[in-house]
N, C-alpha and C positions, 0 to 999 in steps of 0.2 A: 410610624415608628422608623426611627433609622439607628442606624447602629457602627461601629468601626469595631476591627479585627484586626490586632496587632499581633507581632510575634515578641518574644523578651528573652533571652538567653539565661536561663538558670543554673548553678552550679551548686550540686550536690555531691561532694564529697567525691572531688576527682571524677565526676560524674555531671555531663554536661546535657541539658533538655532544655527544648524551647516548647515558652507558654503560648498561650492562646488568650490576649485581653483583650475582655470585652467592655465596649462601653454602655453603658443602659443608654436603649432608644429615650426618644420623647415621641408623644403622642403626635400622630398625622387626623386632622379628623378624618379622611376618606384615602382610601387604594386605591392609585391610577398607575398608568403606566410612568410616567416620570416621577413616580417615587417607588418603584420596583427597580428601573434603571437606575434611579440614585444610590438607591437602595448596596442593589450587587457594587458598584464602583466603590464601595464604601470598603470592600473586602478587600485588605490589603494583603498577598499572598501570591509572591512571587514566583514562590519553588513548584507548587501545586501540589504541597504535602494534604489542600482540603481540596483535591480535583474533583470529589465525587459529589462533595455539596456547592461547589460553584458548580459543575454540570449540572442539576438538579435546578439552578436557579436560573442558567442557562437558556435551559430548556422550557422552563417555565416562558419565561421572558418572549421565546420563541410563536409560542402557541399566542401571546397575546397581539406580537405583530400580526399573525395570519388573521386573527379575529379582526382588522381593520380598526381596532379600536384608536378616536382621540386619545394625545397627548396625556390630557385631564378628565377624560371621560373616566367613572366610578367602573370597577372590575363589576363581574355581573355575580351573582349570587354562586353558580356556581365555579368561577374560577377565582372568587378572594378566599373562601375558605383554606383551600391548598396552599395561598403565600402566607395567610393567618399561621398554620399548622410549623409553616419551616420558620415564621421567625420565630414562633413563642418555645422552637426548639434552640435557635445561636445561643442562648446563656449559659446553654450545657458545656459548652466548645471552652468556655472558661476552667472548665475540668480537665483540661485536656493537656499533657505531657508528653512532646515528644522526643523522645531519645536522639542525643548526635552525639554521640561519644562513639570515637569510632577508635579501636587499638592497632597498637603496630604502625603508625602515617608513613613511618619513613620506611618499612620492607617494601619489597618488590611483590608479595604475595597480595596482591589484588586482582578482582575482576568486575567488569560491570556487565552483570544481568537485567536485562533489558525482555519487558515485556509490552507486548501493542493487542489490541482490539476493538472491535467495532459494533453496533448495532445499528437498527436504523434510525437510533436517535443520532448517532454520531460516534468520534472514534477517540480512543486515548491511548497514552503510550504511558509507564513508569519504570523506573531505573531504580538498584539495588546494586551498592556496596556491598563484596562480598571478599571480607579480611580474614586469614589467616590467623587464628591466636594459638592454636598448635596443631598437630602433626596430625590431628583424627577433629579437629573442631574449627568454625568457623564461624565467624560474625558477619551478618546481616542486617544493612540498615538502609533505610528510602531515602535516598539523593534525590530525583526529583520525579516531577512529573509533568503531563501538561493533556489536556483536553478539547477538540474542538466538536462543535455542535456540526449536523451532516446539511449540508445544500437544502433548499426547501427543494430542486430540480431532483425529481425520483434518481436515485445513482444506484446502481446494483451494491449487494452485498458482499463480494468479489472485491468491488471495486475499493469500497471501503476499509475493507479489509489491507488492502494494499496502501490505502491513504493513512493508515493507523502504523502502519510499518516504516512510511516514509518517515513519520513522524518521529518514530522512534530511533531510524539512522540518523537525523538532524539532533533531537537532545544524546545520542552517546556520541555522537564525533565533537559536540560541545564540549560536553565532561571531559574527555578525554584529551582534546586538543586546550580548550583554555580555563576550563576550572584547575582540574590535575594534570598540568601539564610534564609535572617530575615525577610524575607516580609511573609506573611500566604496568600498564594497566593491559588486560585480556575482555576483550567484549567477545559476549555472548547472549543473541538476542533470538526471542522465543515469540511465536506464533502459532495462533492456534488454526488457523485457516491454511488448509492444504493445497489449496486455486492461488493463496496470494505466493505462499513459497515456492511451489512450480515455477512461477513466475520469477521470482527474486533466483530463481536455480539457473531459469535458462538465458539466453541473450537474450539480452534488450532490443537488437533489430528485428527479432522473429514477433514481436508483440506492437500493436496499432499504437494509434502515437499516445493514448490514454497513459494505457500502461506502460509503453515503452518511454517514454520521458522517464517516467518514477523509478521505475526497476532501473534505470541506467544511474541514476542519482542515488538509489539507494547500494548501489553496487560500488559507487564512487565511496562513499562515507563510511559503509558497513561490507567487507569480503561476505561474498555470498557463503564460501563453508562457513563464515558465523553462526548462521539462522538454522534455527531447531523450532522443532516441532513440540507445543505442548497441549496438554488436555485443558476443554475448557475450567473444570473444575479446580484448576491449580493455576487462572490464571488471574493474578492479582488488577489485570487490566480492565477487567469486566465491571470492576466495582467504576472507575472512573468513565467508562463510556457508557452506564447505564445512571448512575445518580447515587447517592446516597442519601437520608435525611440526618443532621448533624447529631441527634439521639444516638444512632447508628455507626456510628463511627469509631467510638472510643475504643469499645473492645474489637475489632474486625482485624484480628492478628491477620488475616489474607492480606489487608492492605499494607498494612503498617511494616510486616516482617517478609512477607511473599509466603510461599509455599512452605514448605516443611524441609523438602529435601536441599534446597541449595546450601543449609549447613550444616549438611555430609560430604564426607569425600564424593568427587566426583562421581567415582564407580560405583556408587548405590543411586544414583541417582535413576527414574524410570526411564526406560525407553520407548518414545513415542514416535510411531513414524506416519508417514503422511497419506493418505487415505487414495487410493490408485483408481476409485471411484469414480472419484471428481473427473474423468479426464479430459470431460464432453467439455466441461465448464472451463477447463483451463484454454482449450482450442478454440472459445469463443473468441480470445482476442488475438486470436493468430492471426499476422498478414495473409489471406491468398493468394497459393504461389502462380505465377503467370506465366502460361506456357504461347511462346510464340514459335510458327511455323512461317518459313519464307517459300513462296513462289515465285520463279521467274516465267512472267508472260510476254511474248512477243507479239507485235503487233504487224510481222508481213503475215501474208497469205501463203498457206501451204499451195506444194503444187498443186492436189485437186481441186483448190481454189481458183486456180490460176485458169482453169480452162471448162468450159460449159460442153465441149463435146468428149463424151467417151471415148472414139475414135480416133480423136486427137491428142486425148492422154496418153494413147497405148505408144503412138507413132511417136512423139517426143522424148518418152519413156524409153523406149528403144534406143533413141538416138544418143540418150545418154550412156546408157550399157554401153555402145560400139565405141563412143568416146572413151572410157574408164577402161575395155579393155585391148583397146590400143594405145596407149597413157603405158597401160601395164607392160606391154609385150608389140613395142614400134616393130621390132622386124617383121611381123605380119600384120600390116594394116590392112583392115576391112576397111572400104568404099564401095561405092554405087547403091540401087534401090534396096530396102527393106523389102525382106521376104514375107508373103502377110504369114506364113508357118512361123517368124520368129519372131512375130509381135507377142502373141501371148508367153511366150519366156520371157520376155522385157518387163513385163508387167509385173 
């Protein structure tokens, strides 16, 4: 079966949404890999308003590289049923409306709400239009998104966390810089990991070059006061870094509109702050600090070096005292033999 996913701009009465066409597959007789990959390519979807079911198909896709499978070798019994299940769900996606009408283009009262997250599948980031339409109410709508599947190389979940944030400073300084570039826009971007914000909080030199690359780059594109802290439960990001199946998508106001509170005034909105827990984890990618200590060693020989008879120490020893305190006080110079009674004061 294959399929194509088009977008089509519809207007309803001052009222502006784009569809979702679909074209009926034709029969493949058998599932392999090069018609799974044909398959996904076939999904035309630029913005990543469907991030949750291209990740899902993604990831799919993933699991069949690791299996080593040919090119044209048949799926095995139990991983076709799962591609069966998400195609004979895309015809629903034909049902599907999404709102771009967005009011007020030409005020200043905009912001872009930005949310990122990760799992060990992989990390997504989505962005939210948030206008003004009066003085206690506000509109809410999905600008974009975008998704990437995680390393097959194990990467901590830290790390990821901060790969999904990177993500999301590069699509808002986009928006901001060349989509709307006359709009006087406010970015404001929300993370639900407390390890990745510590991070994005403190310098970029205090952190190993992993992190310190990212956090320096995400500090470039996105002011670090930006970034806030939000609950997982309100984070619209989760849907695209774990999957959706395209059934599932229609009604998932989480995706589609975000949270509940972004259109309230700001001052109701919750306060989340970041968990002082973690701290073990954050200092995992701290540089350690290097402490150097200087010694200066000289390589002559002290005077008890100098001489293998004790006897001889003492008497030389002396002869320097009579020198130093006649140096001191020339009007009475001492000359002739040492006294043996004033050997041992020389010493």
């Amino acid at each position: 079966m294959c399929f194509l996913i088009l977008f089509s701009l519809v207007r309803y009465a001052c009222r502006l949404s784009l569809r979702v066409h679909y074209l009926p597959p034709y029969h493949l007789p058998t599932v392999t890999k090069r018609t799974v990959l044909s398959q996904m390519a076939r999904i035309f979807e630029p913005l990543g308003w469907l991030a949750p079911i291209t990740f899902y198909a993604k990831i799919f896709f993933r699991q069949l590289c690791l299996l080593h499978l040919e090119w044209d070798q048949p799926l095995s019994n139990e991983s076709q049923p799962s591609w069966l299940r998400f195609q004979s769900q895309l015809p629903t996606l034909a049902e599907l409306h999404i709102p771009r009408f967005i009011p007020a283009v030409s005020s200043s009262a905009h912001q872009l709400i930005g949310f990122c997250d990760s799992s060990e599948s992989g990390y997504a980031a989505v962005v939210y239009l948030r206008s003004s339409t009066s003085s206690d109410q506000y509109h809410v709508s999905l600008l974009a998104a975008k998704s990437k599947i995680a390393p097959c190389k194990a990467v901590t979940l830290p790390r990821l966390e901060l790969c999904g944030a990177h993500l999301l400073a590069k699509i808002m300084h986009h928006l901001s810089t060349r989509v709307m570039p006359n709009l006087t826009t406010e970015c404001i971007a929300f993370c639900d990991s407390s390890v990745a914000l510590s991070w994005i909080r403190g310098e970029s030199h205090r952190w190993k070059i992993f992190v310190g690359n990212r956090v320096a780059e995400i500090q470039d594109l996105v002011p670090s006061d930006c970034w806030r802290h939000v609950v997982s439960e309100d984070n619209p990001a989760d849907c695209a870094s774990r999957g959706l199946m395209p059934a599932d998508i229609h009604h998932h106001h989480l995706w589609w509109r975000g949270p509940p509170w972004p259109s309230l005034d700001a001052s109701s909105w919750p306060l989340s702050s970041v968990d002082s827990s973690q701290i073990e984890q954050v200092e995992v990618e701290a540089k350690p600090i290097s402490t150097f200590m200087l010694a200066a060693i000289s390589d002559e020989p002290t005077l008890i070096e100098r001489f293998s008879s004790y006897l001889r120490l003492k008497r030389v020893t002396a002869f320097y005292r009579r020198f130093i305190l006649n140096a001191r006080n020339p009007s009475l110079p001492r000359s002739g033999f040492l006294l043996s009674s004033r050997r041992p004061r020389s010493v």
